[in-house]
N, C-alpha and C positions, 0 to 999 in steps of 0.2 A: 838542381839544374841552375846555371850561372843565368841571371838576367841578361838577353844577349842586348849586342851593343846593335843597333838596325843598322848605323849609318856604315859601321864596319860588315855589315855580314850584305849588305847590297854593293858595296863596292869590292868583294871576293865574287860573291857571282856577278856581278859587270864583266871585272876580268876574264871569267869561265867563260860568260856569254858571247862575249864581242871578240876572245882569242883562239878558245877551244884550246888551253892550254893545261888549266890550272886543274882540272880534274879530267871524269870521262864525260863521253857525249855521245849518248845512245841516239840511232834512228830509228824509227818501227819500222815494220817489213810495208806498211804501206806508202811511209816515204822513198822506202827503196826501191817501191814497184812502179815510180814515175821516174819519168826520161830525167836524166842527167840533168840536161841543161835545165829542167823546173827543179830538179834539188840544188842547183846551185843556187837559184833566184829565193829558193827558200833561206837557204843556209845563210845567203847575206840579208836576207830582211830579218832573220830573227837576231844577227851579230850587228844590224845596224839600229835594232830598235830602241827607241825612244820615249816612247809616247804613254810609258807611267803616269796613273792616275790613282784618286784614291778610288775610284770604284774599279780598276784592273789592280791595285797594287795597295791593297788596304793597310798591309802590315810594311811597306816601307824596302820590302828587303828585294826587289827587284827580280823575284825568286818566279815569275809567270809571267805570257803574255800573248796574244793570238795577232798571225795577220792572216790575208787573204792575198794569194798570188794565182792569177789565173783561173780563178773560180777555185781554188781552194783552200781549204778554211783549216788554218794549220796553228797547233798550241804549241807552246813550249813550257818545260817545267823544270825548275832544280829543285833537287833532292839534295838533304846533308845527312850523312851516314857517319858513323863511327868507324875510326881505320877499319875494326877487321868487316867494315863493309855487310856486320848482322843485325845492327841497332841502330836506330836512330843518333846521331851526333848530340850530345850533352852542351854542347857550346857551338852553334856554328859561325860565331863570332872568329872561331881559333882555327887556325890550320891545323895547326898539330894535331888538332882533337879532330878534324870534319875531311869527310872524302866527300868531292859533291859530283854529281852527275845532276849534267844534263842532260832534257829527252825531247825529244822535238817527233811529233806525231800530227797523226790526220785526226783533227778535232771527233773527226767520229770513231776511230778509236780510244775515245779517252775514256 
Protein backbone atom coordinates (compact mmCIF):
# COMPACT_ATOMS: atom_id res chain seq x y z
CA UNK A 1 0.00 0.00 0.00
CA UNK A 2 1.39 3.70 -1.30
CA UNK A 3 1.99 5.82 1.86
CA UNK A 4 -0.93 8.27 1.21
CA UNK A 5 -0.24 11.73 0.62
CA UNK A 6 -3.18 13.48 3.60
CA UNK A 7 -2.95 16.90 2.32
CA UNK A 8 -3.99 15.34 -1.37
CA UNK A 9 -6.62 12.82 -0.14
CA UNK A 10 -8.44 15.75 2.17
CA UNK A 11 -8.60 18.02 -0.71
CA UNK A 12 -10.36 15.17 -3.05
CA UNK A 13 -12.92 14.55 -0.45
CA UNK A 14 -13.37 18.71 0.13
CA UNK A 15 -14.30 18.56 -3.54
CA UNK A 16 -16.75 15.41 -3.06
CA UNK A 17 -17.97 17.03 0.15
CA UNK A 18 -18.63 20.66 -0.71
CA UNK A 19 -19.71 19.73 -4.68
CA UNK A 20 -21.34 16.22 -4.64
CA UNK A 21 -19.53 15.94 -7.84
CA UNK A 22 -16.43 13.92 -7.72
CA UNK A 23 -17.96 10.56 -6.52
CA UNK A 24 -21.33 9.07 -5.04
CA UNK A 25 -23.21 10.51 -2.17
CA UNK A 26 -25.52 8.12 -0.36
CA UNK A 27 -28.53 9.30 2.00
CA UNK A 28 -29.96 6.75 4.52
CA UNK A 29 -33.61 6.09 4.39
CA UNK A 30 -33.57 8.16 7.63
CA UNK A 31 -32.46 11.28 6.00
CA UNK A 32 -34.87 10.62 3.49
CA UNK A 33 -37.79 10.21 5.91
CA UNK A 34 -37.32 14.09 7.00
CA UNK A 35 -39.20 16.87 5.22
CA UNK A 36 -37.29 18.19 2.34
CA UNK A 37 -36.69 21.38 3.49
CA UNK A 38 -34.50 19.76 6.82
CA UNK A 39 -32.62 17.66 4.09
CA UNK A 40 -31.73 20.65 2.40
CA UNK A 41 -30.53 22.55 5.75
CA UNK A 42 -28.51 19.29 6.22
CA UNK A 43 -27.07 18.84 2.71
CA UNK A 44 -25.70 22.46 3.05
CA UNK A 45 -24.24 22.24 6.55
CA UNK A 46 -22.47 19.11 5.88
CA UNK A 47 -21.00 20.91 1.97
CA UNK A 48 -20.51 24.08 4.19
CA UNK A 49 -18.46 22.36 6.95
CA UNK A 50 -15.54 23.59 8.35
CA UNK A 51 -14.84 23.06 11.70
CA UNK A 52 -11.93 20.10 11.35
CA UNK A 53 -10.21 19.50 14.50
CA UNK A 54 -7.66 16.99 15.55
CA UNK A 55 -10.21 15.39 17.80
CA UNK A 56 -12.96 15.31 14.81
CA UNK A 57 -10.36 14.87 12.15
CA UNK A 58 -7.36 13.02 13.67
CA UNK A 59 -5.76 11.65 10.40
CA UNK A 60 -6.00 15.05 8.40
CA UNK A 61 -8.06 13.64 5.48
CA UNK A 62 -11.27 15.62 6.08
CA UNK A 63 -12.95 12.14 5.56
CA UNK A 64 -15.88 12.66 8.85
CA UNK A 65 -17.73 15.09 10.65
CA UNK A 66 -21.12 15.67 12.65
CA UNK A 67 -23.54 18.74 12.82
CA UNK A 68 -26.81 19.22 14.55
CA UNK A 69 -29.70 21.01 12.61
CA UNK A 70 -32.98 21.15 14.29
CA UNK A 71 -32.36 18.82 17.00
CA UNK A 72 -30.81 16.53 14.77
CA UNK A 73 -27.60 14.94 15.24
CA UNK A 74 -26.36 14.06 11.75
CA UNK A 75 -22.63 12.31 10.71
CA UNK A 76 -21.14 12.26 7.64
CA UNK A 77 -18.48 9.86 6.27
CA UNK A 78 -16.32 9.16 3.11
CA UNK A 79 -15.37 5.93 2.12
CA UNK A 80 -12.35 5.25 -0.74
CA UNK A 81 -13.12 2.08 -2.69
CA UNK A 82 -11.21 0.58 -5.41
CA UNK A 83 -12.86 1.18 -9.01
CA UNK A 84 -14.66 -2.09 -9.20
CA UNK A 85 -16.12 -0.52 -6.04
CA UNK A 86 -15.34 -4.42 -3.87
CA UNK A 87 -12.20 -3.43 -1.90
CA UNK A 88 -10.89 -0.92 -0.23
CA UNK A 89 -8.84 1.72 -2.54
CA UNK A 90 -4.77 0.98 -2.20
CA UNK A 91 -4.15 4.83 -2.68
CA UNK A 92 -6.71 7.15 -2.04
CA UNK A 93 -4.45 9.81 -2.61
CA UNK A 94 -5.16 8.84 -6.53
CA UNK A 95 -8.18 9.03 -8.50
CA UNK A 96 -7.64 6.65 -10.91
CA UNK A 97 -7.16 4.06 -8.15
CA UNK A 98 -10.23 5.42 -5.62
CA UNK A 99 -14.05 5.70 -6.16
CA UNK A 100 -15.31 7.55 -2.94
CA UNK A 101 -18.67 7.77 -1.61
CA UNK A 102 -20.04 9.87 0.64
CA UNK A 103 -22.82 9.01 3.25
CA UNK A 104 -24.58 11.42 5.23
CA UNK A 105 -26.85 9.66 7.97
CA UNK A 106 -28.82 10.08 11.31
CA UNK A 107 -25.97 9.76 13.94
CA UNK A 108 -28.11 7.03 15.41
CA UNK A 109 -27.88 4.99 12.45
CA UNK A 110 -24.39 4.83 12.38
Amino acid sequence: MTQPNTARIAELNDVLRTTFLTGRVLMTAGIRALPDDLQSRIVEAVQTFQEFTPDNDPHGEHDFGAVTIEGEKVFWKIDYYAPDMMHGSEDPSDPKQTRRVLTIMLAGEY
